[in-house]
C-alpha positions as a Markdown table, in Angstrom:
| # | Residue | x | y | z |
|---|---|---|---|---|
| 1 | Unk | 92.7 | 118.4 | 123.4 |
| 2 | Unk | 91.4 | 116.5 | 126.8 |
| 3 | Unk | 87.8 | 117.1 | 127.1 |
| 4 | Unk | 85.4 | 116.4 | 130.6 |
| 5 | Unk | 83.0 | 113.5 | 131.2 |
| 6 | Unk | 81.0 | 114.3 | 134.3 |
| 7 | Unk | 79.0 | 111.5 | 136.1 |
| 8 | Unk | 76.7 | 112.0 | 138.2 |
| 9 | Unk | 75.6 | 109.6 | 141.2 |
| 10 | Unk | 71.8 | 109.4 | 142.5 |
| 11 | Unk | 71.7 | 106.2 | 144.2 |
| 12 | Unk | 68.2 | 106.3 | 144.9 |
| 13 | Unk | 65.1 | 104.1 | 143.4 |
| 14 | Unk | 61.7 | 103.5 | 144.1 |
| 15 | Unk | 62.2 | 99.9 | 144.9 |
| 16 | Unk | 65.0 | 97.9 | 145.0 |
| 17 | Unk | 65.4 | 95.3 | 142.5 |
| 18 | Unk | 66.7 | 91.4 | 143.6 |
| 19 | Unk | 69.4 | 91.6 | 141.0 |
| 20 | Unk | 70.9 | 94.8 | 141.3 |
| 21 | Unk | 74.3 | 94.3 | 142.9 |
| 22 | Unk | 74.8 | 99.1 | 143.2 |
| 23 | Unk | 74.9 | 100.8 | 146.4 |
| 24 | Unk | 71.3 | 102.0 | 145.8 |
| 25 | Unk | 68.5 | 102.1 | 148.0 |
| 26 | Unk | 64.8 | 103.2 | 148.4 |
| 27 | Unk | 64.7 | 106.4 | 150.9 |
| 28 | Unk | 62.0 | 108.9 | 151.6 |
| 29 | Unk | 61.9 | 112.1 | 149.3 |
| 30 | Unk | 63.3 | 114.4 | 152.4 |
| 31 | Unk | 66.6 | 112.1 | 152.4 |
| 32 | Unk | 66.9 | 112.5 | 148.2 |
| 33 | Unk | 66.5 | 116.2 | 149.4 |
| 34 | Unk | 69.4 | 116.8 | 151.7 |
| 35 | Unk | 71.5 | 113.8 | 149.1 |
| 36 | Unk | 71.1 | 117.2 | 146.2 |
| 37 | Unk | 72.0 | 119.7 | 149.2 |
| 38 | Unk | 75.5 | 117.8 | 149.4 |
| 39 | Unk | 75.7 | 117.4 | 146.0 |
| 40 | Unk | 75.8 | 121.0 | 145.7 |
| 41 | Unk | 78.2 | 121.2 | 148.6 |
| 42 | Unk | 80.6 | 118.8 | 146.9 |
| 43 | Unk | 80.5 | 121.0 | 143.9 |
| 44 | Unk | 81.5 | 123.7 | 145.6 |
| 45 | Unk | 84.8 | 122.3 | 147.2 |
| 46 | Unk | 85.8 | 120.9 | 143.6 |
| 47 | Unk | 89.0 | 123.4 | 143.4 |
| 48 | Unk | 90.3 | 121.3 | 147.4 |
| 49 | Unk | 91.4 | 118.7 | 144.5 |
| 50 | Unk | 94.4 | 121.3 | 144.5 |
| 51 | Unk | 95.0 | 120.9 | 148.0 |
| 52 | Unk | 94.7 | 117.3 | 148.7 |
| 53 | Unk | 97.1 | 114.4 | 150.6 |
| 54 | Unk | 98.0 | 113.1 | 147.4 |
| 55 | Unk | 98.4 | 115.8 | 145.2 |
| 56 | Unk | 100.4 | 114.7 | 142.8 |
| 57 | Unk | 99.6 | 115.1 | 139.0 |
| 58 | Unk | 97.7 | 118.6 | 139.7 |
| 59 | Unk | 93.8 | 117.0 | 139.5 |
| 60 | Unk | 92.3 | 120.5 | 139.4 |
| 61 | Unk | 93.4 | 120.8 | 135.8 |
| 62 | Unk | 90.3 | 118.4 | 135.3 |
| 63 | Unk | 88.0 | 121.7 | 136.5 |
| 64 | Unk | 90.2 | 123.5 | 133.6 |
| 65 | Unk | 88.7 | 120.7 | 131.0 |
| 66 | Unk | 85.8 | 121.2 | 128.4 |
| 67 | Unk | 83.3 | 119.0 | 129.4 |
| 68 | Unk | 81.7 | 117.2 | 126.4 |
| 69 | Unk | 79.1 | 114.7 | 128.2 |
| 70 | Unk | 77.3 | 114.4 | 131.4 |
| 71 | Unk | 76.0 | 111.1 | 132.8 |
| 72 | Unk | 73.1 | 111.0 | 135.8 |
| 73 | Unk | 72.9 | 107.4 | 137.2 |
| 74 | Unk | 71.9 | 105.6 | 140.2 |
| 75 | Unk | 69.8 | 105.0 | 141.4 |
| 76 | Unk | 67.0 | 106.3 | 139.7 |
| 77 | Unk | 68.0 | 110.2 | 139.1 |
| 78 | Unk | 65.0 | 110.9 | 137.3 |
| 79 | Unk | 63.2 | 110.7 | 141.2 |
| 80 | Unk | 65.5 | 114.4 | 141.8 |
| 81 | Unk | 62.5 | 115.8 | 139.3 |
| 82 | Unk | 62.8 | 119.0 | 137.7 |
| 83 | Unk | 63.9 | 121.1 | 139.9 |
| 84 | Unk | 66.3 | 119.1 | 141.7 |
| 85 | Unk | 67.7 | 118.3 | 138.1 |
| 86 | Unk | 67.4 | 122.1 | 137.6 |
| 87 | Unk | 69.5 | 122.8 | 140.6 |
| 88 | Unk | 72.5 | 120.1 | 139.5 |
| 89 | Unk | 72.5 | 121.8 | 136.2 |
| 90 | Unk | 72.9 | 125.6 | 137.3 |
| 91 | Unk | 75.9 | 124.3 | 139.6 |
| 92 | Unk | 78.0 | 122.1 | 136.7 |
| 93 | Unk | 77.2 | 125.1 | 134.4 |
| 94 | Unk | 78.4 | 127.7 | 137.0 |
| 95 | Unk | 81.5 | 125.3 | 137.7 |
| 96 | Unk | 82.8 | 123.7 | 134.6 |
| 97 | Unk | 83.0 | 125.2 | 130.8 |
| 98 | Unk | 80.5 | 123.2 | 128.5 |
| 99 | Unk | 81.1 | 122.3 | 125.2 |
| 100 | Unk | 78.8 | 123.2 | 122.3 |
| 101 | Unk | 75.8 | 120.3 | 122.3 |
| 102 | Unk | 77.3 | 117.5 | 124.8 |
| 103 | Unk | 75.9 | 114.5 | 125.0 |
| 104 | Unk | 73.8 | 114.9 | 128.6 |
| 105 | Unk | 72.1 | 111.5 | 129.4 |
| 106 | Unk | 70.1 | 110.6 | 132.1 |
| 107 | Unk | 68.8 | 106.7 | 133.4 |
| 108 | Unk | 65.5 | 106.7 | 134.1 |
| 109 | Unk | 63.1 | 103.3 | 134.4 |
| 110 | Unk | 59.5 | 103.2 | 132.7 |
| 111 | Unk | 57.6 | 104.5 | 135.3 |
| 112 | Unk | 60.0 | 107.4 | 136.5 |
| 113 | Unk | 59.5 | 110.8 | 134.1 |
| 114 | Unk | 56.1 | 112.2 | 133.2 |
| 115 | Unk | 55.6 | 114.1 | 130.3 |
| 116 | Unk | 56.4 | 117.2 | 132.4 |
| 117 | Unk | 59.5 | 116.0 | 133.8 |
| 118 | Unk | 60.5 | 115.0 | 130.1 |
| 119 | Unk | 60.1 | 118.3 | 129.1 |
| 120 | Unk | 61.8 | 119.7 | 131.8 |
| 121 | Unk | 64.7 | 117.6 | 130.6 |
| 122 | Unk | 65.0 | 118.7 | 127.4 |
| 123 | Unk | 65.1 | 122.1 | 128.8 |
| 124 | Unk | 68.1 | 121.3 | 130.6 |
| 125 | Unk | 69.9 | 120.4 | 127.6 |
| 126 | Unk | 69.2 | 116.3 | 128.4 |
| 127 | Unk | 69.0 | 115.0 | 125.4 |
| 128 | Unk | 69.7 | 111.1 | 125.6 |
| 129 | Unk | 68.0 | 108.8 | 127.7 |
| 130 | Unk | 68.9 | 105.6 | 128.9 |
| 131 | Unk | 65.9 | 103.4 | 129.8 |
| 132 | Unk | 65.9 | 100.5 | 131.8 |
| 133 | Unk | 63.4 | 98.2 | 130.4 |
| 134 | Unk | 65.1 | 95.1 | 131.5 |
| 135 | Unk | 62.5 | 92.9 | 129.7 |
| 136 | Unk | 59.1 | 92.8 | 127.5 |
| 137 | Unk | 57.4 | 90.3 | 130.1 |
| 138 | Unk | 55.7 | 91.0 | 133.3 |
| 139 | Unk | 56.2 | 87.6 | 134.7 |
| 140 | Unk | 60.1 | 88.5 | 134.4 |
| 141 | Unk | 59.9 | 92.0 | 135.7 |
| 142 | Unk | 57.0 | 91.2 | 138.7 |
| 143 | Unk | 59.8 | 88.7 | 140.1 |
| 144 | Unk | 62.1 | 90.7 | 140.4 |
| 145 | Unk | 60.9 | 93.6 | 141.8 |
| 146 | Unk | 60.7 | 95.8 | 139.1 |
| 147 | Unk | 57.7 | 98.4 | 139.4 |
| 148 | Unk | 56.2 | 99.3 | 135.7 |
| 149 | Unk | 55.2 | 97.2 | 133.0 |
| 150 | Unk | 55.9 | 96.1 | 129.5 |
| 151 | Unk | 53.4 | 98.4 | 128.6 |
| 152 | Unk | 54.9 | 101.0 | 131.0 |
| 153 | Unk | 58.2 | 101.0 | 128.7 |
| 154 | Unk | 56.3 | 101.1 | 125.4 |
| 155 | Unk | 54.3 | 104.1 | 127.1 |
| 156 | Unk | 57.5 | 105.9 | 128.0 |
| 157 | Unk | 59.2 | 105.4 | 124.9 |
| 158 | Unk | 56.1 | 107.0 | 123.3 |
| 159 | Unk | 56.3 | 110.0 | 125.3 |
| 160 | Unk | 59.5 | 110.9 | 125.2 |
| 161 | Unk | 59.5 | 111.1 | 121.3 |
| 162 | Unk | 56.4 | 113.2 | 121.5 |
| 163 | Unk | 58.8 | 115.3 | 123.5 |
| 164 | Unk | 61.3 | 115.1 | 120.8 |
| 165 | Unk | 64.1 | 112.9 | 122.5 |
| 166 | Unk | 65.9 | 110.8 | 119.1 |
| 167 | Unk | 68.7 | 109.5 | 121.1 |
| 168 | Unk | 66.8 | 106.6 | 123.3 |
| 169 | Unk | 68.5 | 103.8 | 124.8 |
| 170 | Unk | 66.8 | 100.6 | 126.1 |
| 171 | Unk | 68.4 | 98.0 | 128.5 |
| 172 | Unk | 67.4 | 94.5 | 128.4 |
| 173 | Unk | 68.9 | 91.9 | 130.8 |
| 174 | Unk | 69.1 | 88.1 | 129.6 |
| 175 | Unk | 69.1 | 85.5 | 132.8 |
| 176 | Unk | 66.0 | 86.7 | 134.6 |
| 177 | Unk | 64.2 | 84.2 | 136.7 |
| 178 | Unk | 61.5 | 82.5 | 134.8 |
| 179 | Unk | 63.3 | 83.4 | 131.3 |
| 180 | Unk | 63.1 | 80.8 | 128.5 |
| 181 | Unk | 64.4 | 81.0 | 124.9 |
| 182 | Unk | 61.1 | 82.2 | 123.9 |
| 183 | Unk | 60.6 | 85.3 | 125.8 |
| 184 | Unk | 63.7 | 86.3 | 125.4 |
| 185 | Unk | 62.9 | 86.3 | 122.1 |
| 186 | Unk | 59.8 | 88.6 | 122.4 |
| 187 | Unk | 62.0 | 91.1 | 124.5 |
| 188 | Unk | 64.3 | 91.5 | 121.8 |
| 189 | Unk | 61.4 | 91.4 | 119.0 |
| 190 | Unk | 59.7 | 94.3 | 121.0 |
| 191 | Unk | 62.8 | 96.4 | 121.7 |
| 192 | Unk | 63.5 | 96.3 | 118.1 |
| 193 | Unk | 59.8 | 97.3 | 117.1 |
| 194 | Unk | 60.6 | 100.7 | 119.5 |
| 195 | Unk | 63.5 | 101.3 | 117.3 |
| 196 | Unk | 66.2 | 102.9 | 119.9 |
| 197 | Unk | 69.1 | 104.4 | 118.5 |
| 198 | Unk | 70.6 | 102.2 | 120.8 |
| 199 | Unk | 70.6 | 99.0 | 122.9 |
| 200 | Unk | 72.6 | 97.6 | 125.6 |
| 201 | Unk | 72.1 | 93.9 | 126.2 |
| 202 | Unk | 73.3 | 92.5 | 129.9 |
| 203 | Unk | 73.8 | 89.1 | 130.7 |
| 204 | Unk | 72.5 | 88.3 | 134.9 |
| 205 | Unk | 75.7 | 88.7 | 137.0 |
| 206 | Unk | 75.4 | 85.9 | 139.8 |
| 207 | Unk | 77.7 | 87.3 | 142.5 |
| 208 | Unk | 76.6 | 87.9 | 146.4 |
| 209 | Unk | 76.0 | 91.7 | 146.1 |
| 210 | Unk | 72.6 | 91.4 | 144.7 |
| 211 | Unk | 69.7 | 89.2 | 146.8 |
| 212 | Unk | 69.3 | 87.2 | 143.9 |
| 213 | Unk | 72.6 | 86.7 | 142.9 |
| 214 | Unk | 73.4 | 85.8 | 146.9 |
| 215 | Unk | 70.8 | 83.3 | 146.6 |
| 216 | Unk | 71.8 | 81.6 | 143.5 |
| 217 | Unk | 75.3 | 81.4 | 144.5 |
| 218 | Unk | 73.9 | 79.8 | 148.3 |
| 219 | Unk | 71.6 | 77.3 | 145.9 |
| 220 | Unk | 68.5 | 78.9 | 147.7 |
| 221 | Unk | 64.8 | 79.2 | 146.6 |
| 222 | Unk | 64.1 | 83.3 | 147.5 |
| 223 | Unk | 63.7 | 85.8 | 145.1 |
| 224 | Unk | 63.2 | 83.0 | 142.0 |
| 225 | Unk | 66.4 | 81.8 | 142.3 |
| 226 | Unk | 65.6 | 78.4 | 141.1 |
| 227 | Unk | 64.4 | 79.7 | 138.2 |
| 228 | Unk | 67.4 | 81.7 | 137.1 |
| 229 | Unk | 68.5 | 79.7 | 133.6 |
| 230 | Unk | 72.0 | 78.3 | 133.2 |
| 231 | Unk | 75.5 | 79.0 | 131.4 |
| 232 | Unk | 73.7 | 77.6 | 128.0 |
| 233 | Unk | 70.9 | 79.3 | 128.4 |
| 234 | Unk | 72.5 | 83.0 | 128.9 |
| 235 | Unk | 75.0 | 81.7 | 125.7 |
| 236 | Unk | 72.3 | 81.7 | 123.7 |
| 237 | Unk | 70.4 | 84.4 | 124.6 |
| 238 | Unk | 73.6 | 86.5 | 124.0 |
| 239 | Unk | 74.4 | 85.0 | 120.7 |
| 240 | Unk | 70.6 | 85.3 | 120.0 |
| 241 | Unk | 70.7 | 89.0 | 120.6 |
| 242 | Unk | 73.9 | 89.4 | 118.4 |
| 243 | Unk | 72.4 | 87.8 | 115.7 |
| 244 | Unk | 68.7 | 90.0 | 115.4 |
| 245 | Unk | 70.1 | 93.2 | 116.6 |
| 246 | Unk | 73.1 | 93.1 | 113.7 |
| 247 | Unk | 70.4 | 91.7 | 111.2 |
| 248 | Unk | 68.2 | 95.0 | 112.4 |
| 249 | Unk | 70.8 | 97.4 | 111.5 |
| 250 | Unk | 72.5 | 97.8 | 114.7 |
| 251 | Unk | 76.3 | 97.9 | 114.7 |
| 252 | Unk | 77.9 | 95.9 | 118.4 |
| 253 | Unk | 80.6 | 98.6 | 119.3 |
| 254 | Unk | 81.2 | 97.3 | 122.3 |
| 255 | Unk | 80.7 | 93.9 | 123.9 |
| 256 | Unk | 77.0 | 94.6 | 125.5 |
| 257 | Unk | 76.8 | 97.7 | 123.9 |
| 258 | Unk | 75.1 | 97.8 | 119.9 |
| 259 | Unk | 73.5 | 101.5 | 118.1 |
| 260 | Unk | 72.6 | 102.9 | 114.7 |
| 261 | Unk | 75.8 | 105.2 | 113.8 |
| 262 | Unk | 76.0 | 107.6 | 115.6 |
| 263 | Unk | 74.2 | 106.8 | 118.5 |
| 264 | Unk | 77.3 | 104.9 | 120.1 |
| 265 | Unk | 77.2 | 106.5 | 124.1 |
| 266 | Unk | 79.7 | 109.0 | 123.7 |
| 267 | Unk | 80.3 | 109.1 | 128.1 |
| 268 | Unk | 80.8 | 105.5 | 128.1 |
| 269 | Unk | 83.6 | 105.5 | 125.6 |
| 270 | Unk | 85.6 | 107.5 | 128.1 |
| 271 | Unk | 85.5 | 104.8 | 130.3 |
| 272 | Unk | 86.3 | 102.1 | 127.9 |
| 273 | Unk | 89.8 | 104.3 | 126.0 |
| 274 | Unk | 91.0 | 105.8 | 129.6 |
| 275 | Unk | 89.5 | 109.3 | 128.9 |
| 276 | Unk | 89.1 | 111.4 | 132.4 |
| 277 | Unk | 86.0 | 112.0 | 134.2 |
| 278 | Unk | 84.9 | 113.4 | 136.7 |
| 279 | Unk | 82.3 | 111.7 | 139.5 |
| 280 | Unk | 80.3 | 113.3 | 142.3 |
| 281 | Unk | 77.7 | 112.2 | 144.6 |
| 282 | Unk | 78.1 | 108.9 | 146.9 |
| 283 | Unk | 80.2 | 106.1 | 145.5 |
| 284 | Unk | 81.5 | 107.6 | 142.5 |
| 285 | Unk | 84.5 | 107.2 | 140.9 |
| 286 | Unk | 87.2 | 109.7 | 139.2 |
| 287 | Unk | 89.6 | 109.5 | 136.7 |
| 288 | Unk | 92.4 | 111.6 | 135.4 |
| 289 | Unk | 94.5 | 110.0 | 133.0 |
| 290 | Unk | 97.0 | 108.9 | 136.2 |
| 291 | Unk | 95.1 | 108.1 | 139.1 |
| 292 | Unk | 91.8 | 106.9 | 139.9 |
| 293 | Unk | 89.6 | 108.1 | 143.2 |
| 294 | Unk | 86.2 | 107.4 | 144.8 |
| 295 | Unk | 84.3 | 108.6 | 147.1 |
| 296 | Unk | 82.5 | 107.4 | 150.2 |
| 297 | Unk | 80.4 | 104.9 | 149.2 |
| 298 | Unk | 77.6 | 105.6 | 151.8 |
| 299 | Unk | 75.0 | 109.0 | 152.0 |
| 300 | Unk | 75.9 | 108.9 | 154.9 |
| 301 | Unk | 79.8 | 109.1 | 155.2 |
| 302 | Unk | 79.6 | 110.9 | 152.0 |
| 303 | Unk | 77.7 | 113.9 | 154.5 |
| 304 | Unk | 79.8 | 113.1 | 157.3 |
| 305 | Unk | 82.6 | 114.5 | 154.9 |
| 306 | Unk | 81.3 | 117.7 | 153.5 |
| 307 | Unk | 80.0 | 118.5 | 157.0 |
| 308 | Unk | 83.4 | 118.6 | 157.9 |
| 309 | Unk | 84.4 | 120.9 | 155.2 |
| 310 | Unk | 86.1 | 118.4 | 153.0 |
| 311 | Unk | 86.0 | 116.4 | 149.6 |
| 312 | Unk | 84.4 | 112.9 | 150.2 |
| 313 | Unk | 87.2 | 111.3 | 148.8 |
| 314 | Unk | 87.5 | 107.8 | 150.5 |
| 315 | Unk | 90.6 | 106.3 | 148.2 |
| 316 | Unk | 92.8 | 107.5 | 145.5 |
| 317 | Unk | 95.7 | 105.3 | 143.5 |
| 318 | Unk | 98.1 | 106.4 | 141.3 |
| 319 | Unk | 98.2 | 104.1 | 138.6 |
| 320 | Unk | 101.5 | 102.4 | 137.6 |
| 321 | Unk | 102.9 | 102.2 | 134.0 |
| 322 | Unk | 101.9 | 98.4 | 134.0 |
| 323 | Unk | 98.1 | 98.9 | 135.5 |
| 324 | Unk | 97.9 | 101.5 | 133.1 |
| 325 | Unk | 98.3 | 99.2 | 130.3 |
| 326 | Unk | 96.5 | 96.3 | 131.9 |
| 327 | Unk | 93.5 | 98.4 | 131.6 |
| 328 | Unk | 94.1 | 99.8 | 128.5 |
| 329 | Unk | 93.9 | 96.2 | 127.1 |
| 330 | Unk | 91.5 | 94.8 | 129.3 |
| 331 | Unk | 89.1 | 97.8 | 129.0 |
| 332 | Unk | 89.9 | 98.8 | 125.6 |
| 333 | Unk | 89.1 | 95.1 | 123.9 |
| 334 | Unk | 86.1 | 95.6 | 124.9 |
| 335 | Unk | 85.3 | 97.7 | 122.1 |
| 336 | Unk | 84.5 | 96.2 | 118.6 |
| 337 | Unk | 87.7 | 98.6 | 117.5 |
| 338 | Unk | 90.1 | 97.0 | 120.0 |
| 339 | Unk | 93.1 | 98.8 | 120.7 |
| 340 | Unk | 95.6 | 100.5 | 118.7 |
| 341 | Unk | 99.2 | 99.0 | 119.5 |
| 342 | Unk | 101.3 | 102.1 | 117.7 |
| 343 | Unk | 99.3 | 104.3 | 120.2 |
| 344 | Unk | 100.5 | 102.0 | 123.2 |
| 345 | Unk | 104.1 | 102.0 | 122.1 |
| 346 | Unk | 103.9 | 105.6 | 121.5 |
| 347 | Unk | 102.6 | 106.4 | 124.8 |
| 348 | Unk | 104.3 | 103.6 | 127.2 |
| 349 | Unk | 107.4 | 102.9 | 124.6 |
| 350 | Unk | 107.9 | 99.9 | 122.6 |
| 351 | Unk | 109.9 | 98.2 | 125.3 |
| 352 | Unk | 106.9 | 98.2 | 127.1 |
| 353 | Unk | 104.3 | 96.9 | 125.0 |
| 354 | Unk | 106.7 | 94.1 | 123.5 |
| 355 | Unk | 106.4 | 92.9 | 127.4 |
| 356 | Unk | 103.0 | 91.7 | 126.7 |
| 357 | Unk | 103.8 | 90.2 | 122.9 |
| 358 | Unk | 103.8 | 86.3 | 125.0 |
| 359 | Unk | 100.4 | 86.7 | 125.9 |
| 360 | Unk | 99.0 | 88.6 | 123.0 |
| 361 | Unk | 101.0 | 85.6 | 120.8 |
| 362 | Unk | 99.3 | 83.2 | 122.8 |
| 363 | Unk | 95.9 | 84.7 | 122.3 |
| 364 | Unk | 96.6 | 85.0 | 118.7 |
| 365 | Unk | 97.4 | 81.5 | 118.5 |
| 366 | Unk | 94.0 | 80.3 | 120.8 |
| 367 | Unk | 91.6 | 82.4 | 117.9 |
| 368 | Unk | 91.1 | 84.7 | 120.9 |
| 369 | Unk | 92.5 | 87.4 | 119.5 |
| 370 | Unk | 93.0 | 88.8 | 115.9 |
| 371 | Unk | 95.6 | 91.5 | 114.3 |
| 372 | Unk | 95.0 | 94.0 | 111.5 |
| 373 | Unk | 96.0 | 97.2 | 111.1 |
| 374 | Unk | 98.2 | 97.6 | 113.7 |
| 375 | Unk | 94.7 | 96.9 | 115.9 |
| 376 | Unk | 94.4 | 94.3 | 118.0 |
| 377 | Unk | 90.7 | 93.1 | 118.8 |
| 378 | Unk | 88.3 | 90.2 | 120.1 |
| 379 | Unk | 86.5 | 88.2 | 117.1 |
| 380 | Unk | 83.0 | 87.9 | 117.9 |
| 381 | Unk | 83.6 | 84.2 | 118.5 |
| 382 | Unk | 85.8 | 85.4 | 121.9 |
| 383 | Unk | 82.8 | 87.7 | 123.4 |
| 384 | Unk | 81.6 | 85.2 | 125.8 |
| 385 | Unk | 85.1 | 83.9 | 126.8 |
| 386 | Unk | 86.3 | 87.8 | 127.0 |
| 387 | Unk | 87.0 | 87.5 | 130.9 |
| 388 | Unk | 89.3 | 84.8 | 130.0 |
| 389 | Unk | 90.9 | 87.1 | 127.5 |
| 390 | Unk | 91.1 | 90.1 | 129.8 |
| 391 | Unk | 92.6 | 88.1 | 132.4 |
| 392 | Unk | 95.7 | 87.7 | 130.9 |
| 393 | Unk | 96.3 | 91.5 | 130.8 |
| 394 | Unk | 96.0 | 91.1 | 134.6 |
| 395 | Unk | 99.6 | 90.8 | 136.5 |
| 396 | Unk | 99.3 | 89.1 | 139.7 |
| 397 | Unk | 99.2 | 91.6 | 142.4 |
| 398 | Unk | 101.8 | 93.9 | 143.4 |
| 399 | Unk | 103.0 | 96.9 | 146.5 |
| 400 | Unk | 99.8 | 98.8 | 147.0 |
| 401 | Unk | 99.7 | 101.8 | 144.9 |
| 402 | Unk | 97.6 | 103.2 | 147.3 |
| 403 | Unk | 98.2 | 107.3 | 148.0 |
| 404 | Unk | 95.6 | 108.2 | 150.4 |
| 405 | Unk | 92.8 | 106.1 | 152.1 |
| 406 | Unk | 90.3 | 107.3 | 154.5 |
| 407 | Unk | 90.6 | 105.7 | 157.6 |
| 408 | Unk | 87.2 | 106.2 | 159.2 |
| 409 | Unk | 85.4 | 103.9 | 156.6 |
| 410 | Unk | 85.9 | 100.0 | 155.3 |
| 411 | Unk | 88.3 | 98.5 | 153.0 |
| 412 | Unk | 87.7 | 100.3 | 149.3 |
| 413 | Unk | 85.9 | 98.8 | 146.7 |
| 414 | Unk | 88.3 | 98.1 | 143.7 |
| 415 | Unk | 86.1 | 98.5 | 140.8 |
| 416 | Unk | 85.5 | 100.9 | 137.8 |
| 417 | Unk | 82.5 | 102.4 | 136.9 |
């Protein structure tokens, strides 16, 4: 039986960091204020889903769907505090049927959730945190705008095992500006020592929607650009971080992604084996096994919308029988398991899955893929060539698949969450 992932959108921070290329933004707590009024709002008009332009494959059946995890990102949603978190909680509850002990995970940086807030969390039924220490040195975090401190992060993990949280994640980004092999190191040496059940290691994305990543890309000097490391450097960083985390016990499940058994993130599998979820707030994105939606990606638009009475949908596309398995192999050979080929065949027919056997052969042939079991999946030795890999599961463009667009706002952002 389907089940429900639910994520939630806070795109809100404290400050706003030089390499984060989100929508998020710093605002003043009244704005954060009337953001949860329209989350609630949105909630509210959930069953319109019935009564859309593009109805098509019946989307309200997602309201009919047992949720099993909820995901609150941003943003910085631990800045709602406990009652605003209080106040998301008692709608989803009152809207959506919950199965027994989901996974409920919330982002939060080191400086973000007292011991009171944490509390308040656990209340809630949170009960996995994902925390965004992004590195063990303050040199690395100062320069990019990042607010707490090592220290900060060792404080918070403290704290929220003294308020009984075992499921902690810890984010580390390899790339920053002033990096070198050796502090790297002591980021990865440190978040081991904290002993997460899990660990998601990022390498620096250098593209123009992040100041830093604008800069680097324009060869410019602002925001430390000069001192983002190269392609070698961020190789070995990653293979590095590989090579300690899998000697420390923890099992890579995914290509960023590593965790003790079973503290894999049960939401972000969704994503990765085309599960359906469900995203509210501004710039979130929906899936229902067919089609994928989003909303306005602005607070602003996203109002404008409810004000008027309807869902802030912005775009919707129905998914064709050949996107459907791009992403399935592009998103699913991502994971350590790769992707089961009887399941393809059985879901899209053999005829349609032999359509890919030239490139999968020729990937086979390259060591960039392997076969067993009926599985196909990346060998480690293809993780840092994997957007070479995926590309080949991307046809060239075809006729829009477009079913409704909102005209009042710019050209939609084609991206998954």
């Amino acid at each position: 039986m389907d089940t429900l992932g639910i994520y939630i959108q806070i795109p809100f921070c404290s400050s706003k960091c030089s390499f984060c290329n989100f929508s998020s933004k710093v605002a003043p707590s009244n704005v954060l204020a009337n953001y949860l009024d329209d989350l609630m709002r949105e909630i509210d008009l959930l069953p319109q889903l019935g009564r859309t332009p593009w109805n098509r494959n019946n989307p309200t059946h997602l309201l009919e769907l047992p949720v099993d995890s909820v995901y609150l990102g941003g943003g910085t949603p631990t800045l709602a505090g406990g009652e605003g978190l209080t106040r998301i909680f008692t709608a989803l509850r009152e809207r959506f049927r919950f199965q027994p002990a989901p996974e409920i995970a919330i982002e939060m940086t080191p400086d973000s959730a007292d011991r009171d807030l944490l509390d308040s969390c656990r209340a809630l039924g949170i009960n996995r945190l994902s925390i965004g220490a992004q590195s063990f040195e303050d040199r690395e975090l100062r320069c990019v705008g990042r607010l707490h401190t090592a220290a900060e992060t060792i404080e918070q993990v403290r704290r929220a095992r003294e308020a009984r949280f075992e499921n902690i994640s810890l984010d580390l980004i390899a790339g920053l500006p002033h990096q070198t092999r050796s502090s790297w190191l002591h980021s990865l040496h440190q978040t081991i020592e904290l002993a997460p059940g899990h660990i998601s290691t990022y390498l620096f994305e250098v593209d123009e929607k992040s100041r830093l990543g604008n800069e680097v890309l324009h060869h410019g000097d602002r925001y430390h650009a000069s001192a983002v490391p190269g392609d070698d450097f961020m190789a070995d960083a990653y293979e590095q971080a590989r090579a300690l985390l899998l000697a420390s016990g923890y099992l890579q499940y995914e290509i960023s992604n590593f965790a003790r058994p079973g503290f894999e993130s049960h939401h972000n599998r969704k994503y990765w084996r085309l599960e359906p979820y469900l995203g509210l707030g501004a710039g979130a994105h929906s899936f229902d096994g067919r089609a994928r939606w989003s909303n306005e990606r602005s607070p602003a638009d996203y109002a404008a919308s409810l004000d008027r009475g309807e869902l802030p949908i912005f775009e919707r596309r129905a998914l064709s029988e050949q996107e459907m398995m791009e992403e399935f192999f592009f998103l699913g050979l991502r994971q350590q398991e790769g992707v089961d080929l009887d399941r393809a065949a059985s879901r899209w027919g053999r005829a349609a899955l032999d359509s890919w056997q030239p490139q999968i052969d020729s990937l086979l042939e390259r060591g960039l893929l392997e076969s067993q079991g009926g599985r196909l999946r990346l060998p480690p030795r293809a993780y840092l060539v994997s957007n070479e890999v995926f590309q080949e599961f991307v046809a060239p463009p075809g006729p829009s698949m477009v079913l409704f667009q909102h005209q009042d706002t710019k050209t939609p952002r084609k991206q998954i969450q």
